[in-house]
Short mmCIF file of the C-alpha atoms (twelve columns), coordinates in Angstrom:
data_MODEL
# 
_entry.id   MODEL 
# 
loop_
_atom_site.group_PDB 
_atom_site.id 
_atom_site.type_symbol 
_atom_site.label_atom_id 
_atom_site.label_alt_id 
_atom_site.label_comp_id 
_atom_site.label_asym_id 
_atom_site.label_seq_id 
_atom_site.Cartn_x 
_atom_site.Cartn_y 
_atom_site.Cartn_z 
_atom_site.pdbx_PDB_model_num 
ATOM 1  C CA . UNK A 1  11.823 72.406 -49.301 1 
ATOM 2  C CA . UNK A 2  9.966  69.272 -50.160 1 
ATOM 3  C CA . UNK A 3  7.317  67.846 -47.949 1 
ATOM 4  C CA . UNK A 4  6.932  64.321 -47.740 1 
ATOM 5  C CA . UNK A 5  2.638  63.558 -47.056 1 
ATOM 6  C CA . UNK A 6  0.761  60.683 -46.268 1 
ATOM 7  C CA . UNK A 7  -1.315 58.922 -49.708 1 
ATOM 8  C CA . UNK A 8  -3.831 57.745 -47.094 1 
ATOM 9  C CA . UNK A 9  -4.837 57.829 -43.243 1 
ATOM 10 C CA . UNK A 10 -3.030 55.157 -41.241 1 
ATOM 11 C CA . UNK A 11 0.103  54.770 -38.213 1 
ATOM 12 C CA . UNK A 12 3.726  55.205 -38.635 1 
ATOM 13 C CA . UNK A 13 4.545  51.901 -37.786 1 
ATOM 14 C CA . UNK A 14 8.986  52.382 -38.331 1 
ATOM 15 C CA . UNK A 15 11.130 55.752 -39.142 1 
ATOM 16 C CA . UNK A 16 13.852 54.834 -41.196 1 
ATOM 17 C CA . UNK A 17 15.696 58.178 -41.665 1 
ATOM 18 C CA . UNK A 18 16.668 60.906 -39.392 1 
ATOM 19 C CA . UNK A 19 17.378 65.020 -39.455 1 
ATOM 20 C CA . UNK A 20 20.310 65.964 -41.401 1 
ATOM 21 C CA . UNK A 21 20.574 62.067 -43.372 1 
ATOM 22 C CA . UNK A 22 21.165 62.392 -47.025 1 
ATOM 23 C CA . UNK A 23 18.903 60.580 -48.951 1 
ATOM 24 C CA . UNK A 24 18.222 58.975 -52.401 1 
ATOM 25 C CA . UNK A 25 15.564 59.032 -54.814 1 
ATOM 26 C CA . UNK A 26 13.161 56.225 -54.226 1 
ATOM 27 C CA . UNK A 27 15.025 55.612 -50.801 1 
ATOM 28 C CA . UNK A 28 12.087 54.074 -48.126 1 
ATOM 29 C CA . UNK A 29 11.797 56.919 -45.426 1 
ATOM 30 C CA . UNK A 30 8.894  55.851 -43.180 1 
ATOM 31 C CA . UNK A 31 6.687  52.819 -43.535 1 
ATOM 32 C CA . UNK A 32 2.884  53.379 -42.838 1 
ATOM 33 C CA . UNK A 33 0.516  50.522 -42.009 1 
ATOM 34 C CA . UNK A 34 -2.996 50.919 -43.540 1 
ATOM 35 C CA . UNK A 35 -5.875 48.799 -43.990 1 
ATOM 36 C CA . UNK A 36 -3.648 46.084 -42.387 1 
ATOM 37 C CA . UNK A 37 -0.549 46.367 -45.558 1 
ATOM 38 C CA . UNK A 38 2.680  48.533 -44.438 1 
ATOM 39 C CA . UNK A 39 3.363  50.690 -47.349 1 
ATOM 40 C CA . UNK A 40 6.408  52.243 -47.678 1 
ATOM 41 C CA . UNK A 41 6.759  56.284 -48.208 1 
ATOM 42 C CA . UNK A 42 9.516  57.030 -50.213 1 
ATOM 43 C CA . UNK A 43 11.769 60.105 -51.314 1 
ATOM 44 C CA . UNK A 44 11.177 61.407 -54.439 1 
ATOM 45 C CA . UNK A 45 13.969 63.140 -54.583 1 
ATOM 46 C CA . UNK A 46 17.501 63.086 -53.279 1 
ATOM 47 C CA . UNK A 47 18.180 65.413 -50.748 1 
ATOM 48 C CA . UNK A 48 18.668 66.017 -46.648 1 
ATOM 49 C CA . UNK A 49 15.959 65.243 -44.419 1 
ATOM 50 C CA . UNK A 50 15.024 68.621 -42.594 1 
ATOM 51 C CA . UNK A 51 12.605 67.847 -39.962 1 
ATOM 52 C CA . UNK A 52 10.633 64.457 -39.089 1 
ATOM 53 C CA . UNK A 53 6.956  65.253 -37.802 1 
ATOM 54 C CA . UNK A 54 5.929  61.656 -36.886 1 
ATOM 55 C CA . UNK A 55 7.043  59.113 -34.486 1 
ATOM 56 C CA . UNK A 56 6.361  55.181 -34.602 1 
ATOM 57 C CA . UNK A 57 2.977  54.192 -33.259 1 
ATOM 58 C CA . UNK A 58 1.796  58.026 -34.880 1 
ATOM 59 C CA . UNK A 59 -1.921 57.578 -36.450 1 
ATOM 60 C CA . UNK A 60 -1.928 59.995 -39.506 1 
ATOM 61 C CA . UNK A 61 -4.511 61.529 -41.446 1 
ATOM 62 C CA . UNK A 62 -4.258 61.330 -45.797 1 
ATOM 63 C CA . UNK A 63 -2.134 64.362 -47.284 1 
ATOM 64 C CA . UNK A 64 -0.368 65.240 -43.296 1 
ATOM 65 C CA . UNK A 65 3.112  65.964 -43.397 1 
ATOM 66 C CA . UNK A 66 5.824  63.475 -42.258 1 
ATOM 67 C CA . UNK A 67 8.577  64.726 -43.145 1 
ATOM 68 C CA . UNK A 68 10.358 68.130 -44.592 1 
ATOM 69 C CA . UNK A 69 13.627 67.155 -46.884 1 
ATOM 70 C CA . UNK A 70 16.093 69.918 -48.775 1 
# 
């Protein structure tokens, strides 16, 4: 299992996977807006998204998990 954390405090602002979705490496998965600039998390690996932990509109704290992938 792989989890996906947060480089820096911030909100969820759009989910762009969900459970069971195969992704790619460097595929976008969530895009958090900090310090007013939406950065985009991305997969480092391919695999299956597990389990999403955050909803748009989430505020999230630097190194939370967002996501579990396989």
């Amino acid at each position: 299992m792989t989890e996906i954390k947060a480089p820096m405090p911030g909100t969820i602002i759009e989910v762009l996977v969900e459970p069971g979705q195969r992704v790619a490496e460097n595929q976008e998965l969530l895009i958090l807006e900090s310090m007013k600039m939406e950065n985009p998390i991305c997969a480092r690996d391919p695999g299956t998204v597990q389990e999403l932990r955050v909803k748009p509109g989430k505020k999230v704290l630097a190194q939370q998990v967002l996501l579990v992938m396989q």
